[in-house]
Residue, then its C-alpha position, 0 to 999 in steps of 0.5 A: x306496173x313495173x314488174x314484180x321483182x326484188x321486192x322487199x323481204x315481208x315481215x310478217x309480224x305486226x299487221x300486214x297488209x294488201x301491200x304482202x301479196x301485191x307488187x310495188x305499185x300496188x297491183x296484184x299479180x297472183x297466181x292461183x295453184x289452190x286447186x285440190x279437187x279441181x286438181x284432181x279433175x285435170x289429172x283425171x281427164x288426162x287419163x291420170x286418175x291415179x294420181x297421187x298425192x306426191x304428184x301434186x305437190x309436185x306439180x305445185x312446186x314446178x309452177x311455183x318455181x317457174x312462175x314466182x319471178x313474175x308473180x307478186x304472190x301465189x294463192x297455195x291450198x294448205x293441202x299440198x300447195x303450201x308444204x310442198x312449195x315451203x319445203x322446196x323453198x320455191x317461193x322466194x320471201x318477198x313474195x306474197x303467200x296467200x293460203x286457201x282457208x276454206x274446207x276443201x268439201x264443200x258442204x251441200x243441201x239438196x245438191x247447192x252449195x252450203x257454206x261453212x268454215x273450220x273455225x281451226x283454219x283462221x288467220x292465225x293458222x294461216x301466219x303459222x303456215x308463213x301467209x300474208x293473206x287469208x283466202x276463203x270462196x264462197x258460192x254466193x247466188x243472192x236470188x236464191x229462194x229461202x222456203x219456209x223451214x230450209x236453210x237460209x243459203x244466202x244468209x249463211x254465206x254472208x254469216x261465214x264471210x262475216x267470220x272470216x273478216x272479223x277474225x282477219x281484222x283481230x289478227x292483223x291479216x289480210x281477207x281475201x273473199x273469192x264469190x263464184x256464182x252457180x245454177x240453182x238445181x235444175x236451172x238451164x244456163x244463166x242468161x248473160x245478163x242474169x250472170x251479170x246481174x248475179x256476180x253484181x249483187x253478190x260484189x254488193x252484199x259481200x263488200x257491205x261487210x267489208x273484206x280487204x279485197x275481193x276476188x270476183x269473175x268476170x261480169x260479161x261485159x264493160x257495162x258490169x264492170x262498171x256495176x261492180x265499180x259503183x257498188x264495191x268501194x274497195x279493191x277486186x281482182x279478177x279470177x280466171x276460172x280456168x278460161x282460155x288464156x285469150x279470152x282472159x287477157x281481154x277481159x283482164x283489160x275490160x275489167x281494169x279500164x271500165x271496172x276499176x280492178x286492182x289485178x288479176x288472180x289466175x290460176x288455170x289459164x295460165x298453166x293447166x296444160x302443164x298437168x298434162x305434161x310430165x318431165x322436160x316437157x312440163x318444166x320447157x311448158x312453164x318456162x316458156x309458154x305459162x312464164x310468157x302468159x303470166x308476162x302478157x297479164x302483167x303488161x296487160x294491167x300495167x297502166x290499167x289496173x288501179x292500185x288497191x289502196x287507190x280503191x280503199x281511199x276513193 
């Protein structure tokens, strides 16, 4: 994988494709700095919980800015992420915009996660903020119990994602669905081999309805990646989940040589010390330490990862 840099400008009429947000051969090397809430949280537990609003486009602007070179593209929430690195001109314009698109509250029954999205927030709303791919997140527990006169939580997720690609297909705009598994009310810890078990089955039902790619977390072990290999015909991208850079680049090169994934997703283990940073010290944090993360996830799928229209024609 050669890194991504002078690429071509992206057009963004007519359909666009995978092609927008990955890098020349095909492989995705994108950086997440959607986090809202999240966000908010890590300026919090650096005792900044007044932070405001100015803060964090600013901080979205200065990882952009130093992490774009590298990148093939950055996942942005249209909160502050995309009008601020717009308006700074941070990311240069062959380089891939994917935006957030589902609601920054999540909706919730009985204190689990119900998914839904603001129909206003489609495809088109994402080309008019200058995207090249629609990112949307689910949380997807596929054993979840459906009692007698509860919402069914599973069939709505699957409803919503349904939407989501179909109205991306009608526009000619990439999907991008991001699964993250979560502990049912009550729950202890989920086993390793249940987690496994969970972000498998959910790979499955949501490739079945056939998003452009898939942004999956890491199944635990090279015999899930290759579980997730047999059951998702098209491309997936790791996601980093804010685990510690280390562990990430390790598992980043399971999931390519045994799962077959096309690249990586990676937010927060890239550059969440940053937050706590301000000034010369942030900007010298991103320039040298973040910018030579993001470098050693590059190299680490150079070779590894498979190209994603490798995956959509096997």
């Amino acid at each position: 994988m050669s890194q991504p840099t002078e690429q071509q400008p992206i057009q963004q009429s007519g359909t666009v494709t995978l092609d927008a947000i990955a890098d020349q051969s095909g492989v995705f090397a994108i950086v997440a700095m959607d986090q809202r809430n999240t966000l908010r949280r890590m300026f919090a537990s650096v005792g900044r919980e007044d932070a405001t609003d100015q803060e964090f486009r600013a901080i979205k602007v200065e990882v952009a800015s130093a992490l774009a070179p590298i990148a093939s593209g950055f996942l942005l929430d249209p909160t502050w992420g995309v009008p601020a690195v717009t308006e700074a001109g941070a990311l240069p314009a062959d380089r891939g915009l994917l935006v957030a698109a589902e609601p920054a509250e999540r909706g919730n029954f009985n204190g689990e996660p119900h998914a839904h999205r603001i129909p206003e927030q489609n495809a088109a709303w994402v080309r008019g903020l200058g995207g090249h791919a629609v990112k949307f997140l689910v949380q997807l527990r596929p054993d979840r119990p459906h009692p007698a006169g509860t919402p069914d939580l599973v069939g709505d997720v699957l409803n919503v994602v349904r939407e989501v690609v179909e109205d991306c297909r009608a526009h000619g705009v990439p999907s991008v669905v991001e699964n993250i598994v979560y502990r049912l009310p009550g729950e202890d810890e989920l086993t390793s081999a249940h987690r496994e078990d969970m972000i498998v089955e959910s790979a499955r039902l949501l490739a079945e309805i056939g998003p452009d790619l898939l942004k999956l977390e890491y199944p635990g072990s090279a015999k899930g990646c290759r579980r997730i290999a047999d059951v998702v015909a098209g491309p997936w991208a790791v996601l980093s989940a804010g685990v510690a850079f280390d562990e990430f680049s390790r598992v980043l090169r399971v999931a390519c040589d045994d799962g077959g994934a096309s690249g990586f997703i990676a937010g927060r283990s890239i550059w969440k010390e940053s937050v706590g940073l301000t000034g010369p010290a942030r900007t010298e944090f991103l320039n040298t330490v973040a910018t030579a993360r993001l470098a050693e996830l590059v190299a680490a799928v150079d070779g590894r990862a498979r190209p994603w229209k490798e995956a959509v024609t096997a």
